[in-house]
C-alpha positions as MATLAB code, in Angstrom:
seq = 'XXXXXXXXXXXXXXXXXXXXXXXXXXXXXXXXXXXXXXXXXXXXXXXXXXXXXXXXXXXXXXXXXXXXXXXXXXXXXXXXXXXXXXXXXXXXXXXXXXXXXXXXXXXXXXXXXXXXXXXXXXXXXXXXXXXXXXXXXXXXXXXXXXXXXXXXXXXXXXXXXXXXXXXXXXXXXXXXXXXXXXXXXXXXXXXXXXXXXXXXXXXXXXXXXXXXXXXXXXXXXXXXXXXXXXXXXXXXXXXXXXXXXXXXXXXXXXXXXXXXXXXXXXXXXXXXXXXXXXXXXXXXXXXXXXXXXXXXXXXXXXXXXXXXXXXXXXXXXXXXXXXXXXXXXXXXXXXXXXXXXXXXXXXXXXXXXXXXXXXXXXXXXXXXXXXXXXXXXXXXXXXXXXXXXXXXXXXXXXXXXXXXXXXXXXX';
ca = [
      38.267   57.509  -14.697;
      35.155   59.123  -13.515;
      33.464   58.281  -17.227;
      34.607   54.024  -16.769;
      32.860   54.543  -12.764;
      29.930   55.580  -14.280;
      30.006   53.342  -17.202;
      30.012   50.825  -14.592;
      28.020   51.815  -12.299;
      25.048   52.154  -15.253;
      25.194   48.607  -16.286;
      24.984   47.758  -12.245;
      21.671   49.721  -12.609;
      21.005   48.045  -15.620;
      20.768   44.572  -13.804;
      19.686   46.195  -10.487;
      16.037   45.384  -10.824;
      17.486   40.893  -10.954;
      19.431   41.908   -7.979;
      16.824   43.561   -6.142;
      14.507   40.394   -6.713;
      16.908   38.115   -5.850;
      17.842   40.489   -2.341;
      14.294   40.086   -2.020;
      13.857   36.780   -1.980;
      16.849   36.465    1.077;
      14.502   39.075    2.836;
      17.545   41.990    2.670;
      15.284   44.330    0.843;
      11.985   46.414    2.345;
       9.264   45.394   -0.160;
       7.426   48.330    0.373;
      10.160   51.001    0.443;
      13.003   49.509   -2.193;
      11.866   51.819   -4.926;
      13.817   54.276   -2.657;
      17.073   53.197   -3.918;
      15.610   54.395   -7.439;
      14.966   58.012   -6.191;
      11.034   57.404   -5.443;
      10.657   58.981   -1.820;
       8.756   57.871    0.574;
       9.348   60.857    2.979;
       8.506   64.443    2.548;
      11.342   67.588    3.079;
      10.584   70.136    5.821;
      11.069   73.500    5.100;
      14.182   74.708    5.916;
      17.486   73.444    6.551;
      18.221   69.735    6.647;
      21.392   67.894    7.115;
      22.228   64.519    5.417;
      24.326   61.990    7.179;
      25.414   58.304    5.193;
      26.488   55.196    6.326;
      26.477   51.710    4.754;
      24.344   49.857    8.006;
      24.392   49.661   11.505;
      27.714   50.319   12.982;
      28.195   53.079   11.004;
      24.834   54.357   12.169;
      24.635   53.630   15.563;
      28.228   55.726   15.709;
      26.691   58.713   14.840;
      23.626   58.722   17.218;
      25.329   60.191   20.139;
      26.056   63.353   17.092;
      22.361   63.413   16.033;
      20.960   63.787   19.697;
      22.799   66.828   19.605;
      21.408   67.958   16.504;
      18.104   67.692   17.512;
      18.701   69.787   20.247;
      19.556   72.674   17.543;
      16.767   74.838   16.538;
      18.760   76.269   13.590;
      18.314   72.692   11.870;
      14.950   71.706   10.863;
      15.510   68.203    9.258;
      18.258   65.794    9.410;
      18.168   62.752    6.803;
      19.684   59.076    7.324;
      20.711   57.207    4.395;
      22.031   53.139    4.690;
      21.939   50.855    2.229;
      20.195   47.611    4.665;
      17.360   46.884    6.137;
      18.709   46.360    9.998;
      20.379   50.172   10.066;
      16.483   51.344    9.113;
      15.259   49.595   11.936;
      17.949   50.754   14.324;
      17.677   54.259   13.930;
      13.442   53.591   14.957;
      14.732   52.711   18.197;
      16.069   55.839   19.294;
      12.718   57.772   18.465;
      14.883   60.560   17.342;
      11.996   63.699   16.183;
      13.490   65.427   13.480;
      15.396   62.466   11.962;
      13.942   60.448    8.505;
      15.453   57.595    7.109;
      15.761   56.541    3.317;
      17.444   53.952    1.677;
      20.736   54.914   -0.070;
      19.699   55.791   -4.135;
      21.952   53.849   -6.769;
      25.201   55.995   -7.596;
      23.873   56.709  -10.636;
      23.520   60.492  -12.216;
      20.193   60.863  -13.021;
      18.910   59.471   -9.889;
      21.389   61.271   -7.449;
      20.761   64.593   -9.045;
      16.824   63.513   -8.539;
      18.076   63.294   -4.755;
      20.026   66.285   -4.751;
      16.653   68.454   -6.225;
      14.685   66.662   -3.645;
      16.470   66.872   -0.506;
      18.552   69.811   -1.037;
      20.865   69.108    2.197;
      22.712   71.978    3.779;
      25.636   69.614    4.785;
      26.461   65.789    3.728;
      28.164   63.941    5.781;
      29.407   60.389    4.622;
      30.292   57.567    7.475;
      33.705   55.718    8.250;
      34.763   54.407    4.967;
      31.329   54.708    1.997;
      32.277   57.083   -0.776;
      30.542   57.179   -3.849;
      32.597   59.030   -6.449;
      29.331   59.770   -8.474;
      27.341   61.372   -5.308;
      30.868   63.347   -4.355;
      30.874   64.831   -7.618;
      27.394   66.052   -8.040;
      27.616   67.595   -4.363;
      30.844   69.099   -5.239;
      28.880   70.781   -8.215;
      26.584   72.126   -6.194;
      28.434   73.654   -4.039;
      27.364   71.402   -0.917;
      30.049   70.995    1.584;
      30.843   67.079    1.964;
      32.471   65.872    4.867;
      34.180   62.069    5.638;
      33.356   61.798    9.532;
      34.790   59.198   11.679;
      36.874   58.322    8.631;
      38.362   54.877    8.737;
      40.825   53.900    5.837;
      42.622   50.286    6.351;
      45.279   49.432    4.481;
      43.563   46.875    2.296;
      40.769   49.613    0.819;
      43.877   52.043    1.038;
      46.334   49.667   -1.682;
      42.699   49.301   -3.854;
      42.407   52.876   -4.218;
      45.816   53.556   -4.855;
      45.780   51.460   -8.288;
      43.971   54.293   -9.460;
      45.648   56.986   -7.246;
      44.903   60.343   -9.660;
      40.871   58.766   -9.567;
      41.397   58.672   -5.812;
      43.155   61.945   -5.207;
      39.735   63.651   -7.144;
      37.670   62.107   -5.044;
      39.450   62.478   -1.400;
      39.961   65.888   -2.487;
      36.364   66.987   -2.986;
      35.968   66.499    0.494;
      35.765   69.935    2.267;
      36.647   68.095    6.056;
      37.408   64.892    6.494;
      37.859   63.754   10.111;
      39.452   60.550   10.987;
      38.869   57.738   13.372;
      42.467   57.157   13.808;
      45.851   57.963   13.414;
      46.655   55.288   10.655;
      43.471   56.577    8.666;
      44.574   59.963    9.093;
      47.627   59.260    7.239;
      46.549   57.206    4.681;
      43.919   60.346    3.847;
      46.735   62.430    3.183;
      48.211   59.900    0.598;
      44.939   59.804   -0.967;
      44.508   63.525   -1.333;
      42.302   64.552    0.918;
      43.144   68.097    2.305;
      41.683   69.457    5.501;
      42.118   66.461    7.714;
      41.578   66.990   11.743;
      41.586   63.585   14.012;
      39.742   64.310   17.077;
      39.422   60.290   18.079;
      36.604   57.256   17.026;
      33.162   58.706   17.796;
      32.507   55.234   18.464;
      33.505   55.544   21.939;
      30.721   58.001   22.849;
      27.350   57.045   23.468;
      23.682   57.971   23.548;
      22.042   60.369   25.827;
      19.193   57.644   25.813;
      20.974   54.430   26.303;
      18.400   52.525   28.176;
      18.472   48.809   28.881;
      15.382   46.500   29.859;
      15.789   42.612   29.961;
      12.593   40.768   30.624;
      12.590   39.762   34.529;
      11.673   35.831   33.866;
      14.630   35.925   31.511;
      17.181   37.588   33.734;
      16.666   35.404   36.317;
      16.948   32.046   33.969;
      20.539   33.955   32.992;
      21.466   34.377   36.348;
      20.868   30.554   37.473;
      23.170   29.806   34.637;
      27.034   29.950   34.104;
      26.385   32.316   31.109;
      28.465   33.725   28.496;
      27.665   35.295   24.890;
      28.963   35.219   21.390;
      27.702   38.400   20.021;
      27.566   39.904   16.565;
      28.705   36.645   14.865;
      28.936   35.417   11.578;
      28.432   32.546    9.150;
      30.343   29.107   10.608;
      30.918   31.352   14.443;
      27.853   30.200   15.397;
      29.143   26.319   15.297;
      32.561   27.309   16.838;
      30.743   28.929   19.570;
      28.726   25.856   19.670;
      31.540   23.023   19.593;
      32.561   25.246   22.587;
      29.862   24.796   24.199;
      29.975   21.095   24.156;
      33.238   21.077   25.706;
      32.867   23.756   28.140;
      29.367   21.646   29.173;
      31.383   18.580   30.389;
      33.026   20.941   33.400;
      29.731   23.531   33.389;
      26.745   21.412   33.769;
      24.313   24.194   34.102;
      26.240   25.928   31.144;
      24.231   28.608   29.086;
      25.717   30.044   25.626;
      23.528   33.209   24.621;
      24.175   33.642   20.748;
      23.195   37.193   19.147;
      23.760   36.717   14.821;
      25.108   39.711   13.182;
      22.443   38.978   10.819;
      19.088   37.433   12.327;
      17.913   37.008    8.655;
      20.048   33.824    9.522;
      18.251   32.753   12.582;
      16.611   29.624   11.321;
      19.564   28.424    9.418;
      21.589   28.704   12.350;
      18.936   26.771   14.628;
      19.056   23.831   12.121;
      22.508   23.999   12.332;
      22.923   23.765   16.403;
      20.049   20.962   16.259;
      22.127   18.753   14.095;
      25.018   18.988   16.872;
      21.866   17.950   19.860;
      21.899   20.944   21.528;
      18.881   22.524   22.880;
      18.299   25.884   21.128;
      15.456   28.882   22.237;
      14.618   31.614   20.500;
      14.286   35.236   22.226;
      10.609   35.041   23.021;
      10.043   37.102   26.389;
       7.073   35.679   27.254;
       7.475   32.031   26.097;
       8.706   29.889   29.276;
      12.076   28.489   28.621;
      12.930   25.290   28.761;
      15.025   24.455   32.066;
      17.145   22.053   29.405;
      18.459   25.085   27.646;
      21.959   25.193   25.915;
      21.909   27.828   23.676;
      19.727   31.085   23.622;
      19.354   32.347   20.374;
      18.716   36.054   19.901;
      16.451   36.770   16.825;
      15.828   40.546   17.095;
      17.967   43.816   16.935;
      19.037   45.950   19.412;
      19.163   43.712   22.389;
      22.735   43.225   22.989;
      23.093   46.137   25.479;
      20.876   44.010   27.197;
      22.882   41.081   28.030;
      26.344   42.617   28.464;
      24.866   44.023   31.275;
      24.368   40.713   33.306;
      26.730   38.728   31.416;
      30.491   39.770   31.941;
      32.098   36.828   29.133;
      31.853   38.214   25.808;
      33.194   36.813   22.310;
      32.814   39.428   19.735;
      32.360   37.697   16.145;
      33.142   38.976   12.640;
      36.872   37.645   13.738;
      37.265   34.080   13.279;
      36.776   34.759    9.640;
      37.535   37.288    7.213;
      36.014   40.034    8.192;
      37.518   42.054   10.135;
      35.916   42.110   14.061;
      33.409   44.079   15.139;
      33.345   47.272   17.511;
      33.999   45.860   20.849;
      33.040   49.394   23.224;
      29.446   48.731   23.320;
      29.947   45.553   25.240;
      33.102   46.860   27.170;
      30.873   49.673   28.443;
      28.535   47.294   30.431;
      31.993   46.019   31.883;
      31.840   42.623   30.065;
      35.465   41.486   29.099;
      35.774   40.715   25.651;
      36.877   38.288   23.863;
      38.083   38.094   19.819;
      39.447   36.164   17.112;
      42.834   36.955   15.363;
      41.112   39.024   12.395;
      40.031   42.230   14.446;
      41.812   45.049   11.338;
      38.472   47.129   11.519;
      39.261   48.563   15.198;
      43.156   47.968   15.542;
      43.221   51.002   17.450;
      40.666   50.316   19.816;
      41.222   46.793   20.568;
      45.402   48.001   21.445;
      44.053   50.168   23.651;
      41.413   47.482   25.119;
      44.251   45.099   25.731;
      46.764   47.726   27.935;
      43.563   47.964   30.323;
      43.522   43.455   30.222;
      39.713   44.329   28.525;
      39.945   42.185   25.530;
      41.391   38.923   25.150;
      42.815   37.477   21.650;
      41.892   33.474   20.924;
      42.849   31.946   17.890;
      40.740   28.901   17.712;
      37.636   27.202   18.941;
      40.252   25.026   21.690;
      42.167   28.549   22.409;
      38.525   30.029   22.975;
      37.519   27.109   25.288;
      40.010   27.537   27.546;
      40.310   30.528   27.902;
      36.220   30.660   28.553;
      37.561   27.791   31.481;
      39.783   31.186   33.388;
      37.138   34.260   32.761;
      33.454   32.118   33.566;
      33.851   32.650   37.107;
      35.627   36.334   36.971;
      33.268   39.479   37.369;
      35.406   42.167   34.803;
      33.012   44.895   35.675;
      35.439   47.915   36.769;
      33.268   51.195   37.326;
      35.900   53.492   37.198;
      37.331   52.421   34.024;
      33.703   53.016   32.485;
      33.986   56.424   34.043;
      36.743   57.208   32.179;
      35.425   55.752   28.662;
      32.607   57.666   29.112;
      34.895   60.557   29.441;
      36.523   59.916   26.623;
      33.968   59.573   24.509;
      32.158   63.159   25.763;
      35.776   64.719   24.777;
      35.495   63.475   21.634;
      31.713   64.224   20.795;
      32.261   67.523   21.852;
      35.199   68.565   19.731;
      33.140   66.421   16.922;
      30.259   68.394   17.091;
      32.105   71.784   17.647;
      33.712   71.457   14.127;
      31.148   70.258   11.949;
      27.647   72.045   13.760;
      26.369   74.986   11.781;
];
């Protein structure tokens, strides 16, 4: 089976350079550092030993940060190396001006370029994020004798049926792993189906959080949210937006001051979506700090990363996208944290776990449609959900967590 993956995964590199145009084109490739993903470096290796952490793009990244704060602190470890495959995770991980950390774009699982990689980089450890496995780069580690560990594994039980149509190709690929730690208990046991051996589940290291986390919202602007009845659709997705925005509308006949702050998932899609909320008359701003906005304001649209932290600390109404449609939801802590109570459509499979446990503390709310969403928004606008002890405790459990994390996979 390994032979028809990389049969495959040739004639994808065959095409890649039409797909990297095209990817281009949308403005989800780096012009200047694409030839990455065809083993051409643009970062040199330290001396000494470097450890090589994966994840597909910015949740999976921004999981691990807490972990790689306390892998600076280790003298022992000279370099560590970020891999993602998009152009927003490479852009997070600048944020946390991290010293010893370098980021690359993930190569193309393809031999002669991931044994290029392997020469280059020679990593002490790999470490692969939540659910991205590449059978070719397992294999080639496994060869070389480079131990390769899952962390935060998360297996749902739609990848888990895919894998099991070819369950002897997925039993030699879960069982190169030399750890694989899992983000939950469901993942844990769909691991063992898959093969994988030395399994430990510790908890989601998405419930701890960075040593650094700072927030700074522009004074002008905090004050313009604060004269408002605010609330904010975060991390949405293609056709949210305009459910958020039909909300709006409704919620505006009983909330004439009402302000919807809307941060895209993608902000490639920024312009797109303001065309969109135009055609419905609303009065859309884009996140410009030091551009005076307009006192007729409906919607605020957010068109840079790593600014939600921002608002969920003055805004306690949250709806989390990525679960109206099909995909799945989108981690809810990171809002939860700054107290905000959050709200989510019926498709929320990517953090079952956490979102059960959200719901026995009355933190997260399920609404089904854009009416269900409405009024409910009509209850929570004039509720403050902040609860400090209940933060307390998150925090808590997220330190718990880090630590045994980093106690079984440090050097």
């Amino acid at each position: 089976m390994i032979l028809i993956y990389r049969t495959l995964i040739n004639i994808i590199f065959v095409i890649s350079p039409l797909i990297i145009i095209l990817r281009l084109i949308k403005k989800k490739e780096d012009l200047k550092r694409f030839k990455e993903k065809y083993g051409f470096f643009t970062k040199k290796r330290s001396e000494g030993i470097l450890l090589w952490f994966h994840g597909a793009s910015v949740g999976e990244i921004q999981s691990i940060i807490p972990l790689l704060e306390k892998f600076e602190k280790d003298k022992r470890i000279n370099q560590i190396l970020i891999t993602s495959n998009t152009i927003s995770s490479s852009k997070i991980i600048k944020k946390f001006n991290l010293k010893k950390t370098i980021h690359q774009f993930f190569p193309i699982d393809t031999d002669f370029i991931l044994k290029k990689f392997i020469r280059y980089w020679r990593p002490s450890k790999a470490f692969f994020i939540d659910s991205e496995i590449w059978p070719n780069t397992i294999e080639i580690l496994n060869k070389n004798k480079i131990p390769t560990i899952l962390l935060n594994a998360r297996i749902t039980k739609k990848s888990f049926d895919k894998w099991m149509i070819f369950s002897s190709f997925a039993k030699s690929v879960f069982g190169k792993f030399n750890l694989c730690l899992s983000s939950s208990k469901e993942s844990e046991k769909y691991l063992k189906k898959l093969g994988a051996s030395n399994i430990k589940f510790y908890g989601n290291l998405k419930f701890s959080q960075s040593e650094k986390d700072t927030v700074y919202l522009d004074y002008n602007l905090k004050k313009f949210i604060n004269s408002r009845k605010s609330w904010c659709a975060s991390s949405t997705h293609n056709t949210e937006e305009k459910v958020c925005a039909l909300a709006h509308l409704k919620l505006k006949r009983k909330y004439k001051n009402l302000l919807t702050i809307i941060i895209p998932r993608h902000i490639n899609r920024t312009e797109l979506i303001k065309e969109e909320l135009n055609k419905l008359n609303l009065k859309v701003h884009l996140h410009e700090p030091k551009k005076k906005i307009p006192p007729d304001t409906d919607i605020y649209l957010v068109n840079s990363y790593g600014k939600t932290k921002s608002f969920y600390k003055i805004i306690p109404n949250v709806f989390l996208g990525g679960s109206f449609i099909n995909h799945g939801g989108q981690n809810p802590l990171e809002a939860v944290r700054y107290g905000c109570l959050v709200l989510h459509g019926p498709n929320v499979w990517n953090f079952k776990e956490i979102f059960r446990f959200l719901r026995t503390k009355n933190l997260s709310m399920r609404v089904n449609s854009q009416n269900d969403l409405v009024k409910t928004l009509e209850k929570t606008l004039n509720k403050k959900t902040y609860s400090k002890k209940f933060i307390r405790n998150l925090r808590l459990v997220g330190i718990n967590i880090l630590k045994k994390t980093y106690k079984e996979i440090g050097l």
